[in-house]
C-alpha positions in Angstrom: 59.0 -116.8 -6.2 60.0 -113.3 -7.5 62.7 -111.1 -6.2 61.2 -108.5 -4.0 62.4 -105.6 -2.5 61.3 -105.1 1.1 60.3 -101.4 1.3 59.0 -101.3 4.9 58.0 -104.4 7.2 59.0 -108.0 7.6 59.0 -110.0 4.4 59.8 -113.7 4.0 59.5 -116.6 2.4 58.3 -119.5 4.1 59.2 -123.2 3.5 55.6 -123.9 1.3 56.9 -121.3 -0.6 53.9 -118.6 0.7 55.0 -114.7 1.0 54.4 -113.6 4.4 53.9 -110.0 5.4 54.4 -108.8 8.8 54.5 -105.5 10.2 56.9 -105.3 12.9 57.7 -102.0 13.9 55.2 -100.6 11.7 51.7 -100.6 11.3 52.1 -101.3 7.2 54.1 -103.5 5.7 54.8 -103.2 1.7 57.1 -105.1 -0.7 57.9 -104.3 -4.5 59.0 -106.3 -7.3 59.9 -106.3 -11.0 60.6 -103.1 -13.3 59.6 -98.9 -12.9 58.9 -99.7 -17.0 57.1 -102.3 -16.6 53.7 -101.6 -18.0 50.7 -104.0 -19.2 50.9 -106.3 -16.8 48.6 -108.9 -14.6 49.4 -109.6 -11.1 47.8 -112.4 -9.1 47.9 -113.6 -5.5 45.7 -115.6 -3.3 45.7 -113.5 -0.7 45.0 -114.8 3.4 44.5 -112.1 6.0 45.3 -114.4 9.2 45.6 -111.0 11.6 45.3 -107.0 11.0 43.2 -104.9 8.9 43.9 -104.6 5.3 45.6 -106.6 2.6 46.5 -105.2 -0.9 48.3 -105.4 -4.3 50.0 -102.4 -5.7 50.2 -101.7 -9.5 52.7 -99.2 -11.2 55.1 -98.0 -8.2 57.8 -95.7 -9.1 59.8 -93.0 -7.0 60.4 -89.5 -8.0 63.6 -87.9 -7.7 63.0 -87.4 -4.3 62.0 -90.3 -3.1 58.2 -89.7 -3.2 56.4 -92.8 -4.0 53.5 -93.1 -6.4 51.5 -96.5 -6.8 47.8 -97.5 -7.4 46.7 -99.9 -4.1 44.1 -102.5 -4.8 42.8 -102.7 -1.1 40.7 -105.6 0.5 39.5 -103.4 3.8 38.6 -106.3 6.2 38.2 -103.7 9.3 35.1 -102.1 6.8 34.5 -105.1 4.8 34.9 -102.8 1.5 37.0 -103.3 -1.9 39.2 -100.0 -2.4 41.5 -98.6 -5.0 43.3 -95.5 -4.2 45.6 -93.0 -5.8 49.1 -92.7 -3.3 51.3 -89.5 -4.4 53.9 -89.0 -1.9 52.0 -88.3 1.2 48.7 -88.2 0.3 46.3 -91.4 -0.8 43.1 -90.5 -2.5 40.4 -92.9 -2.8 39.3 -92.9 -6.3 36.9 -96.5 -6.4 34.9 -98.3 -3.6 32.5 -100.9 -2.9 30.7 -103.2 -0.1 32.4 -107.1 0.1 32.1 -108.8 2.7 35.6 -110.0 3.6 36.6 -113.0 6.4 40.2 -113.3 8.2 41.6 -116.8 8.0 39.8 -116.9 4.0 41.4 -117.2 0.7 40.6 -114.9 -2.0 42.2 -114.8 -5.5 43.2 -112.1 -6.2 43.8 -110.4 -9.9 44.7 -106.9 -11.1 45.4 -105.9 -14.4 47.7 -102.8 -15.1 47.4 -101.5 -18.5 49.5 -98.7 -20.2 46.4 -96.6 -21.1 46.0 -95.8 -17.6 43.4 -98.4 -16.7 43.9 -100.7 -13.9 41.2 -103.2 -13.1 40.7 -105.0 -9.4 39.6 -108.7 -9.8 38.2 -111.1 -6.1 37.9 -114.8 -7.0 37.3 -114.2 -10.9 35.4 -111.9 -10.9 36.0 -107.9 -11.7 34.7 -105.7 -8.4 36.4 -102.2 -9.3 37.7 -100.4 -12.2 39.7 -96.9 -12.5 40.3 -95.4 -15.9 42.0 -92.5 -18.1 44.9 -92.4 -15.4 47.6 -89.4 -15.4 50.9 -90.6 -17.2 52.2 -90.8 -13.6 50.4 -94.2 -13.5 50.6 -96.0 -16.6 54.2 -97.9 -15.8 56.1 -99.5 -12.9 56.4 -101.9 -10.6 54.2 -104.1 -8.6 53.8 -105.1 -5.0 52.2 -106.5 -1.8 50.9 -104.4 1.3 49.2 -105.6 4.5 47.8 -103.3 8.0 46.7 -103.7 11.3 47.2 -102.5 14.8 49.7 -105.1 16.0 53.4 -106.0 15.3 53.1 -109.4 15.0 49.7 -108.7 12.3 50.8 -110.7 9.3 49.2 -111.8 5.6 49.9 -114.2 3.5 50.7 -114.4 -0.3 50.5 -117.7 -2.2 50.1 -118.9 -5.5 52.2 -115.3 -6.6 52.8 -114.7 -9.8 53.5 -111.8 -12.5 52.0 -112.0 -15.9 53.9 -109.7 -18.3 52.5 -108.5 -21.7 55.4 -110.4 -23.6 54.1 -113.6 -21.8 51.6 -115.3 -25.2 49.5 -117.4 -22.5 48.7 -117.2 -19.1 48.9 -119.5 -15.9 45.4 -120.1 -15.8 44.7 -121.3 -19.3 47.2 -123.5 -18.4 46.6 -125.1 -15.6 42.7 -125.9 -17.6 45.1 -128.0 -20.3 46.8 -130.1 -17.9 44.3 -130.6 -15.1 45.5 -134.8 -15.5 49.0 -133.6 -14.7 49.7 -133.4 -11.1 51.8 -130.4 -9.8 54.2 -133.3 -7.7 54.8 -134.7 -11.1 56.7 -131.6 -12.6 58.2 -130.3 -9.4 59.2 -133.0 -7.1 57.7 -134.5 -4.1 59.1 -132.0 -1.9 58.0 -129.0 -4.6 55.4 -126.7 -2.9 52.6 -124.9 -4.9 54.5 -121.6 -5.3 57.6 -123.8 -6.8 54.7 -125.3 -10.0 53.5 -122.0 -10.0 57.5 -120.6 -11.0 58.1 -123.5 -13.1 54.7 -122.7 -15.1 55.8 -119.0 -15.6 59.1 -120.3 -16.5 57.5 -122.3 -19.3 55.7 -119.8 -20.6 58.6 -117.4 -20.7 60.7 -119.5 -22.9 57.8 -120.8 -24.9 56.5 -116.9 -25.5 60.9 -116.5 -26.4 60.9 -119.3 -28.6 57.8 -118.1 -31.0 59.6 -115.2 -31.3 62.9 -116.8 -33.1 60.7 -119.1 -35.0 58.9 -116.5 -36.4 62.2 -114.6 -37.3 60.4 -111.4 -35.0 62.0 -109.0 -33.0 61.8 -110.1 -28.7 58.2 -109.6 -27.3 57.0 -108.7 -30.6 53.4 -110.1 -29.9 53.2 -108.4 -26.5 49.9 -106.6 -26.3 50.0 -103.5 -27.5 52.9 -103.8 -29.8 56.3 -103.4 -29.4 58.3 -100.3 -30.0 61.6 -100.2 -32.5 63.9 -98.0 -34.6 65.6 -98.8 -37.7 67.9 -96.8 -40.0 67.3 -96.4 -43.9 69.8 -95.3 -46.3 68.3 -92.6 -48.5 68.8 -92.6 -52.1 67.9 -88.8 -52.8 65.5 -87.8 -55.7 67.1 -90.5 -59.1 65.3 -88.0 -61.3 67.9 -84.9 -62.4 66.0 -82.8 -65.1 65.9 -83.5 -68.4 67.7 -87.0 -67.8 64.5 -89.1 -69.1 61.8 -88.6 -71.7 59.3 -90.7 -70.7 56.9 -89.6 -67.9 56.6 -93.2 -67.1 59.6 -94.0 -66.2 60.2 -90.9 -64.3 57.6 -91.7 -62.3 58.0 -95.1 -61.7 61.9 -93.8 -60.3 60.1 -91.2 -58.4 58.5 -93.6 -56.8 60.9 -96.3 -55.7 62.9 -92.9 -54.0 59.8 -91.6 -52.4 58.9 -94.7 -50.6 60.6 -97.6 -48.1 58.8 -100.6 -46.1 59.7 -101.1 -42.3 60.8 -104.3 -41.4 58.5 -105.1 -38.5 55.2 -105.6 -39.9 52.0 -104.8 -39.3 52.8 -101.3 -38.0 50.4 -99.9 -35.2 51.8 -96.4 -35.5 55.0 -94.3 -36.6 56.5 -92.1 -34.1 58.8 -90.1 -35.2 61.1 -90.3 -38.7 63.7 -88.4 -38.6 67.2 -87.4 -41.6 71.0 -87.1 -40.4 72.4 -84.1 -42.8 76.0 -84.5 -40.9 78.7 -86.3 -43.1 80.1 -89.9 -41.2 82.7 -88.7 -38.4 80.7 -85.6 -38.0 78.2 -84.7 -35.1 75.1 -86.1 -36.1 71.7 -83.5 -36.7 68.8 -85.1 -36.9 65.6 -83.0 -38.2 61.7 -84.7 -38.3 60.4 -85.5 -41.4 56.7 -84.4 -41.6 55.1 -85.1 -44.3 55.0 -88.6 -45.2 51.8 -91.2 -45.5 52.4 -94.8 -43.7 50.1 -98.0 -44.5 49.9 -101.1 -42.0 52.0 -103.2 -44.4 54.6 -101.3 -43.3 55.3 -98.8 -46.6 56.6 -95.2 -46.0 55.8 -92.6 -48.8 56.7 -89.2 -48.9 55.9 -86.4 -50.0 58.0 -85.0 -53.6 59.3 -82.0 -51.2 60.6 -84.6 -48.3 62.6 -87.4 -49.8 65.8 -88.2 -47.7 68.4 -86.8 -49.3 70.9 -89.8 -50.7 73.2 -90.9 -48.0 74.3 -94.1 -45.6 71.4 -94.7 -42.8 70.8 -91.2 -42.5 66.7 -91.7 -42.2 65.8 -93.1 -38.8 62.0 -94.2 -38.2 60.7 -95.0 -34.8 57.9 -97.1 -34.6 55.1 -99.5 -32.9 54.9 -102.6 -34.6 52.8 -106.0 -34.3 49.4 -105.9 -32.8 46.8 -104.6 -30.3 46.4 -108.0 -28.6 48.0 -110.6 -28.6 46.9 -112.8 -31.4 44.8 -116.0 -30.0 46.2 -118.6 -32.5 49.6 -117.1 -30.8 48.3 -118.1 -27.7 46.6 -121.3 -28.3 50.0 -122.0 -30.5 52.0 -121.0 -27.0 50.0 -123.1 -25.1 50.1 -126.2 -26.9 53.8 -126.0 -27.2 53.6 -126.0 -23.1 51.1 -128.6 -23.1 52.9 -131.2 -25.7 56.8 -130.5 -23.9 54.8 -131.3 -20.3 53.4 -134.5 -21.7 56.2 -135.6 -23.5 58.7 -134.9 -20.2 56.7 -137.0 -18.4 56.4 -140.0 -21.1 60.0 -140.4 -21.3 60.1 -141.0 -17.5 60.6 -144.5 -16.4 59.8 -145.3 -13.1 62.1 -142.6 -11.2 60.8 -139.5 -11.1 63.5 -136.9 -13.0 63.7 -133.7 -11.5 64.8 -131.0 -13.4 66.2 -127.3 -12.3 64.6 -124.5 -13.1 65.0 -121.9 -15.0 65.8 -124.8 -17.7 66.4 -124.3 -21.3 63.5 -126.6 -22.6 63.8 -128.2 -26.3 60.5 -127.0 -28.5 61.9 -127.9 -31.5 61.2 -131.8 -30.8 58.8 -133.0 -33.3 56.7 -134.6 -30.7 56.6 -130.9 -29.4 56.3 -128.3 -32.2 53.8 -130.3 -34.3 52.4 -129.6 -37.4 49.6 -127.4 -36.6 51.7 -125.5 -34.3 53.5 -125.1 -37.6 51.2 -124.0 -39.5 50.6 -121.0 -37.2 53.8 -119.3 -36.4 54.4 -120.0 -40.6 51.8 -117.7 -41.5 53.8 -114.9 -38.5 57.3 -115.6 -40.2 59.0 -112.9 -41.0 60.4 -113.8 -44.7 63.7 -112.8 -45.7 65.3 -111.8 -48.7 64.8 -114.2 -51.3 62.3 -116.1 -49.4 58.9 -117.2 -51.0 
């Protein structure tokens, strides 16, 4: 289970691992968890209303400088039987999507909602999408994530299970999973005494250092396959304009100089988009004064050129770029290459077992190297992201 921070309410754990929400001296309990930068994300709970009113999941929570709270609610309204998703700014709570559902206490319903940095946060029951809000305010396109439950009473209470937090730097998902190893029995990676919520956390923590080791196999920088790309600086060292007047005769050559000083290739590639570049006139020691560079052309294979009039003048890393490189989406054969990787260390853990079951703790560092694990066509794919050095062919 995730770290939460109780914001109002009684929040606990309970033995099967399920996140209860109660509302003792209040008549709404709510509970937050991971980052205020967090930002294309997927949440999931299988939400049970057992007594009270509503039951939600909050998407991109942060809190102003004065404490005001702003957070999109994805709101199962069992009082009205209606799906809502509402706007909270401080005080007020606009209702800005709504539908009919018909909603029982003492049910399950799996619950999804997808967060992404656009400003678009979809509202998933069972599977299936019920309510969508789009083109959101920058206010709501980052932060953290929670749980809410209502009612009338102070012993009203929900409960959570099956919780977990997909982040964008995450190359599969819980659910693709879970379809790969359907022969593999959740008692068989987490102990006898393991509850659902502990395979769930032992799943994500796969997936985690699966996503963590692509990235150092493929020489990349961290996360950088999340959706939507990943955003970095580097420094360049500019080598001024090598053409002094009169120094060559042939326009050939000139130009061919011209244009080794008028261009430089980012390291990260593709590129999705180039924020800013910027030149340091100071001298090392001295304050540094950073100006934008303008005019310049960039190309998805990660080449600079600039224009004759805005070379970097010749210096040590004195030309800063800052950047969004890798990709859109994820790519699938990353996935399905993250996936298998998951799939063949789970198979191969439980092989190796003899007749006592071996328990191991989690977070574990887990071994993907293994030849019996990274296999050839797993390879194959993360050869074709490698990042090739110097020298390399």
């Amino acid at each position: 289970m995730e770290k939460i921070e109780n914001k109002q309410g009684n929040w606990t754990v309970q033995t099967d691992g399920t996140l209860k929400g109660e509302l003792g001296a209040f008549t709404r309990a709510y509970c937050v968890a991971g980052s205020e930068e967090d930002t294309n994300y997927d949440v999931y709970a299988t939400l049970k209303l057992v007594t009270g009113t509503k039951a939600s999941i909050i998407a991109f929570f942060t809190e102003g400088t004065n404490f005001e709270e702003r957070y999109v609610e994805c709101i199962l309204d069992f009082e009205n039987n209606k799906l809502l998703m509402e706007l909270v700014n401080g005080a007020e709570s606009v209702t800005v999507a709504s539908r009919d559902f018909i909603l029982t206490k003492n049910v399950e319903y799996e619950v999804r909602v997808v967060a992404k940095s656009e400003g678009t946060v979809l509202f998933y029951i069972n599977n299936v999408a019920q309510l969508r809000i789009e083109d959101l305010s920058l206010i709501y396109t980052e932060g953290m994530h929670g749980y809410a439950c209502e009612g009338t009473v102070s012993t009203n209470y929900t409960l959570f299970s099956k919780v977990y937090f997909q982040n964008a730097n995450h190359y599969t998902n819980i659910s693709t999973l879970i379809s790969c190893i359907r022969s593999v029995a959740p008692q068989e990676l987490v102990g006898k005494d393991g509850t659902v919520q502990d395979y769930y956390d032992y799943l994500t923590t796969l997936i985690e250092q699966a996503s963590r080791f692509i990235d150092g196999e493929t020489q990349r920088e961290t996360n950088f396959f999340e959706e939507g790309g990943l955003s970095l600086i580097e420094y360049f060292s500019g080598i001024g304009s090598p053409v002094p007047t009169g120094l060559y005769e042939f326009t050939e050559q000139a130009e061919a100089w011209q244009t080794k000083a008028a261009s430089l290739f980012l390291t990260q590639r593709p590129v999705l988009s180039i924020t800013k570049i910027e030149e340091n006139s100071a001298e090392i020691g001295a304050v540094d004064v950073w100006s934008e560079i303008t005019k310049y052309r960039w190309f998805t294979h990660g080449e600079i050129v600039f224009a004759s009039d805005s070379i970097p003048a010749k210096g040590t890393k004195n030309v800063r770029v800052t950047y969004v490189g890798g990709y859109t989406k994820t790519p699938i054969d990353i996935q399905m290459a993250c996936t298998r990787l998951i799939v063949n260390m789970i198979h191969k853990t439980i092989s190796d077992r003899t007749a006592a079951f071996v328990s191991f703790a989690r977070p574990t560092a887990i071994n993907f190297a293994m030849p019996e694990v990274l296999t050839p066509d797993i390879k194959g794919v993360l050869l074709r992201y490698r990042l090739l050095g110097y020298g390399e062919m």
